[in-house]
C-alpha positions in Angstrom: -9.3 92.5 -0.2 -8.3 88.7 0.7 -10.6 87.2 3.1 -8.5 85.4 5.7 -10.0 82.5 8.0 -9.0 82.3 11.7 -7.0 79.3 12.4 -8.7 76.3 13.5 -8.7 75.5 17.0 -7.3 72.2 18.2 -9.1 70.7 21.0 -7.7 68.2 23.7 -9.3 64.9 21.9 -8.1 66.0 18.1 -5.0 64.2 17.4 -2.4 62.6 19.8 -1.2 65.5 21.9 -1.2 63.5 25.0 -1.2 60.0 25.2 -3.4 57.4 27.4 -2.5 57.1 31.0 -2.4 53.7 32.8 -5.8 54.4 33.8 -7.5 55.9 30.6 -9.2 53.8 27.6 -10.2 55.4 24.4 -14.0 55.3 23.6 -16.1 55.3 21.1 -20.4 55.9 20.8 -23.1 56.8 18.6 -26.2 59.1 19.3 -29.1 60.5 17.9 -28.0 64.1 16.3 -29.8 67.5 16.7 -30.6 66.8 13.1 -31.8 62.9 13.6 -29.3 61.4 11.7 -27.0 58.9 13.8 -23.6 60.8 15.1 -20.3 59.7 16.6 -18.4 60.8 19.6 -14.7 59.9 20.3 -13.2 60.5 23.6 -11.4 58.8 26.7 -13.1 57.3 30.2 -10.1 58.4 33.2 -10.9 55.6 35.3 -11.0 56.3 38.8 -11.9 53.7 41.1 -13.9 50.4 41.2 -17.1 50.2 43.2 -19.8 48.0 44.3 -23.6 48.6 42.8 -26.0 46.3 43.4 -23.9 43.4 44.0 -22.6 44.0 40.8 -18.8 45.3 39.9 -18.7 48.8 38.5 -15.8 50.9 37.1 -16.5 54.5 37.9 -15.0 58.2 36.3 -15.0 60.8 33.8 -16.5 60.1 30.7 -15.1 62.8 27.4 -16.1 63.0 24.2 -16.1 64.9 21.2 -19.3 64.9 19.4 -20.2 65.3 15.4 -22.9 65.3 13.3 -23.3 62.6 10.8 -21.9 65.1 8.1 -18.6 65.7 10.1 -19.7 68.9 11.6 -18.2 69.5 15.2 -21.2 69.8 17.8 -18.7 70.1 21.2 -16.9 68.1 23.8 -18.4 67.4 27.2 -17.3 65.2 29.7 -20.0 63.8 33.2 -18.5 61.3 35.8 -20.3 57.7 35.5 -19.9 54.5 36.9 -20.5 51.5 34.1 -20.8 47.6 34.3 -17.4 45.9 34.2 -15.9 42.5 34.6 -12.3 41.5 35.2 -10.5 39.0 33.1 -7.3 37.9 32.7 -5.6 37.1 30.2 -1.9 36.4 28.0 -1.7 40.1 27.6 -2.7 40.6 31.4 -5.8 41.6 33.7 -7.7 44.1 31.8 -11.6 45.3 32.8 -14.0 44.9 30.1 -16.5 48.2 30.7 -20.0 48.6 29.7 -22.2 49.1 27.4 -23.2 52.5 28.8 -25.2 55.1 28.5 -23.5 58.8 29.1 -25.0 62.0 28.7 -22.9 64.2 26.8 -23.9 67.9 26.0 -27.5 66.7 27.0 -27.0 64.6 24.4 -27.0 60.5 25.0 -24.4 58.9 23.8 -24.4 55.2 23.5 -20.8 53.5 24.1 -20.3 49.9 23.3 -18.0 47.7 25.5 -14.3 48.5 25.8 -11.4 47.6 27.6 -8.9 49.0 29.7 -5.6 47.3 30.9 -5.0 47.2 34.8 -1.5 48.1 35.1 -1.8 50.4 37.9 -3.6 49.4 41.3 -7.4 50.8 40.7 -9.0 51.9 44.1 -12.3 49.9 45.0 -14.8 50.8 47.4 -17.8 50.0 49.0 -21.2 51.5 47.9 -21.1 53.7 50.7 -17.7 55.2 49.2 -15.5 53.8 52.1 -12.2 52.3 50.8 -13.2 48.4 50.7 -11.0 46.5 53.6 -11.1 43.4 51.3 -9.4 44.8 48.2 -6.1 43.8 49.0 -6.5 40.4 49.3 -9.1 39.8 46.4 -6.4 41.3 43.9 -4.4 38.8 44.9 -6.9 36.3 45.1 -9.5 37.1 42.1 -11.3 33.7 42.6 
C-alpha cells in the first residue's frame, strides 16, 4: 500500500502571498536554538505608531517571525508587540526610520534583530509616553530640525 504524505501547509510568512504595506518592513534575526546551535527567523514588524521613551524616539508594533533550527527545521511563528530604537533620516529615496537593534521574544525564544529600515510613506502616529496623541507632531513633520 503507497504511503501518502499530507500536503504541506503554507504559513502567512512562506512566500509572497501578501505583500508589504506602507507601514511594514521585512526582518530578519538570529537566536540561540532548542538545540544550541545559532537559528534564523524571518518575518515583518507592522509598524504602528511612534513614541517617546526616555527622551529617546521609538518605533512601536507587532513583531512576526518564523523561526528554524540551524538544520532548516521549522520551530513556529510567533508574533509580541515591541517598541525599538529608531532614528529618522532623510534621504534621495525619501524619509525612511532606521529601527533597532532589538531584542524580541518570540515563542519564548529571543531573537536578536539587527537594524532595518522602513520607508515613511504614510503619516506614522506619534505619541507621548503617556500614550496621548503628541500635539506637536504636526508641525515637527514638517519641520524635522
Amino acid at each position: 500500500m503507497p504511503v501518502h504524505r499530507a500536503p504541506r501547509l503554507r504559513t502567512p510568512l512562506e512566500g509572497a502571498e501578501r505583500p508589504l504595506s506602507e507601514r511594514e518592513a521585512t526582518i530578519e534575526g538570529t537566536f540561540q536554538s532548542p538545540t544550541g546551535r545559532v537559528g534564523v527567523m524571518s518575518g515583518r514588524l507592522r509598524l504602528e505608531r511612534f513614541v517617546a521613551e526616555a527622551d529617546r524616539l521609538c518605533a512601536a508594533g507587532v513583531f512576526t517571525g518564523e523561526l528554524y533550527d540551524a538544520d532548516g527545521t521549522r520551530i513556529g511563528v510567533g508574533s509580541c508587540r515591541r517598541s525599538a530604537p529608531a532614528e529618522i533620516r532623510r534621504g534621495t529615496e525619501g524619509t525612511a526610520a532606521a529601527i533597532g537593534p532589538v531584542d524580541v521574544q518570540l515563542l519564548g525564544l529571543t531573537v536578536s534583530v539587527p537594524v532595518f529600515t522602513i520607508g515613511i510613506r504614510a503619516a506614522v502616529p506619534v505619541t507621548s509616553p503617556d500614550g496621548a496623541a503628541d500635539p506637536d507632531a504636526r508641525a515637527r513633520r514638517r519641520d524635522p530640525r
